[in-house]
C-alpha positions as CSV (number, residue, x, y, z in Angstrom):
1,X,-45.7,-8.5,85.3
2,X,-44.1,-8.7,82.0
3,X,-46.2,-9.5,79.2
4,X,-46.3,-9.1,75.2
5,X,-49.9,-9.0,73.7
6,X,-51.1,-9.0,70.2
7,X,-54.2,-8.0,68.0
8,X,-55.2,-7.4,64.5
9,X,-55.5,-11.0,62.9
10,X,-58.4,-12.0,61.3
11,X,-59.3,-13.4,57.8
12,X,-58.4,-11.5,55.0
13,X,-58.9,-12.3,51.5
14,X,-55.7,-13.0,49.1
15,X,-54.2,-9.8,48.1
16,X,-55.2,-7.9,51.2
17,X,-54.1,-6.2,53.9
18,X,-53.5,-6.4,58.2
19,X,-51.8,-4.7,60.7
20,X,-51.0,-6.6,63.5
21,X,-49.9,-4.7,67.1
22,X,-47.9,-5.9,69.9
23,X,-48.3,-4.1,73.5
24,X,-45.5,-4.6,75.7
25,X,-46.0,-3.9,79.3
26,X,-44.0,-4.8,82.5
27,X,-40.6,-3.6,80.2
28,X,-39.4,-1.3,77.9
29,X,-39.1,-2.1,74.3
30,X,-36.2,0.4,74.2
31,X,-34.2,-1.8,76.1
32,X,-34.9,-5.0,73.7
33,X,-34.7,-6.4,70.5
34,X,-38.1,-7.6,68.9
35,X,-39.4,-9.6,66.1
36,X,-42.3,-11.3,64.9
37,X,-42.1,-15.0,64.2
38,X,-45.2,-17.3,62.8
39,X,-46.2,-20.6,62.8
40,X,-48.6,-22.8,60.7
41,X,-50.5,-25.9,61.3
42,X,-47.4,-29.0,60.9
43,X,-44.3,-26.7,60.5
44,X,-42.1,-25.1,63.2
45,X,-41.8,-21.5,64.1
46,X,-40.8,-19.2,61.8
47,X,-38.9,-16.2,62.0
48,X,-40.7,-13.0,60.1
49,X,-38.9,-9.7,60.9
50,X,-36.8,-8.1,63.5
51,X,-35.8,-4.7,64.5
52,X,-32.7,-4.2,65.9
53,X,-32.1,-2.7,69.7
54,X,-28.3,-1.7,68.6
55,X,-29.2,0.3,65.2
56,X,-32.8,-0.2,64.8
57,X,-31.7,-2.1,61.6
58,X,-34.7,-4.2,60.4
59,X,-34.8,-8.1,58.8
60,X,-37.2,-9.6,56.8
61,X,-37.4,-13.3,56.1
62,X,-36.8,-13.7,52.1
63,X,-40.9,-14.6,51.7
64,X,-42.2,-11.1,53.2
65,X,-39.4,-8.8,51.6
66,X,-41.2,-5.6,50.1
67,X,-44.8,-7.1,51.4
68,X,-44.7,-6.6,55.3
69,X,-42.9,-3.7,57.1
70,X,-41.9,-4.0,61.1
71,X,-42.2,-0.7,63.2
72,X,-42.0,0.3,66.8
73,X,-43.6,3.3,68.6
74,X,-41.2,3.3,71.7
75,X,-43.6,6.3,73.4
76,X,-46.4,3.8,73.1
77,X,-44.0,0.5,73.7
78,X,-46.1,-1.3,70.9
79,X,-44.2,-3.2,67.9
80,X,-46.5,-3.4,64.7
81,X,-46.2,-5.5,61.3
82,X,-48.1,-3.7,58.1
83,X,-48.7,-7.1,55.8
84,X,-49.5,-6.2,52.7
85,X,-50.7,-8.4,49.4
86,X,-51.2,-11.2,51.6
87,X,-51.0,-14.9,50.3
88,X,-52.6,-18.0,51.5
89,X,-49.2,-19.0,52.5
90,X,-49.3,-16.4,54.9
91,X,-51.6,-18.2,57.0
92,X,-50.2,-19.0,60.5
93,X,-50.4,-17.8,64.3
94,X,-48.0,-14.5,64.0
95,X,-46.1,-14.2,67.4
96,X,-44.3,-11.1,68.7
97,X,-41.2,-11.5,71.2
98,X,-38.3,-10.1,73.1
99,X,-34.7,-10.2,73.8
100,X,-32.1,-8.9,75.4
101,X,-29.2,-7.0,73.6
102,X,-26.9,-10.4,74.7
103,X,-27.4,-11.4,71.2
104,X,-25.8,-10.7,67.9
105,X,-28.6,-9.4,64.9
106,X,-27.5,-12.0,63.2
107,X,-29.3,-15.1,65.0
108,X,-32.5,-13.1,65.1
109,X,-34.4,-16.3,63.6
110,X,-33.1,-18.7,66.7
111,X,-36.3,-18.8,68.5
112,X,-34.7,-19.7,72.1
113,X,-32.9,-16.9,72.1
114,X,-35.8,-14.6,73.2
115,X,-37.1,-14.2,76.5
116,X,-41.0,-13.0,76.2
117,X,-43.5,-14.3,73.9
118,X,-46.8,-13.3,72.9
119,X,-50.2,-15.8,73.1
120,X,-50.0,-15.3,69.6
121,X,-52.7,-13.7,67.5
122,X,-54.3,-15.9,64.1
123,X,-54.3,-14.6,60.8
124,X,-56.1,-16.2,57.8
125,X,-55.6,-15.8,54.3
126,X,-58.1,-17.1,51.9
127,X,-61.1,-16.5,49.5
């Protein structure tokens, strides 16, 4: 059974810090391109970050450049995001998910081209 599964949200106060994990089971991450996408109360689904499956190149949307870092542990076939001096803007349901290599990088942020989602994990920013 394939299935993506997130942790780590919480509240956090402005400035602070989270780590959020995404266990992959069912498939190898190797094999796939994953990202993390958000979404708050009223606006659509947002793409966050990506790694690559070609060149393990990594994208950031313009909001989380030099704040949040994307990794993967392929031996553990887990994707994490580091989110670092977080903002009340950063409040949203974070979402990890997966594609296939059918894709160019490029389109990373099209949100039907991915093939496994997460239930989504909740993360609060505020004082």
């Amino acid at each position: 059974q394939v299935q993506l599964v997130e942790s780590g949200g919480g509240l956090v106060q402005p400035g602070g810090s989270l780590r959020l994990s995404c266990a992959a089971s069912g498939f190898s991450l190797d094999y796939y391109a994953i990202g993390w996408f958000r979404q708050a109360p009223g606006k659509e689904r947002e793409g966050v970050s990506y790694i690559s499956s070609s060149d393990g190149g990594t994208y950031y949307t313009d909001s989380v450049k030099g704040r949040f870092t994307i990794s993967r542990d392929n031996a553990k076939n887990t994707l994490y995001l580091q989110m670092n001096s977080l903002r009340p803007e950063d409040t949203a349901i974070y979402y990890c998910a997966a594609r296939t290599r059918l894709y160019g990088d490029s389109t990373w942020k099209v949100t039907r081209s991915y093939n496994y989602w997460g239930q989504g994990t909740q993360v609060t920013v505020s004082s």
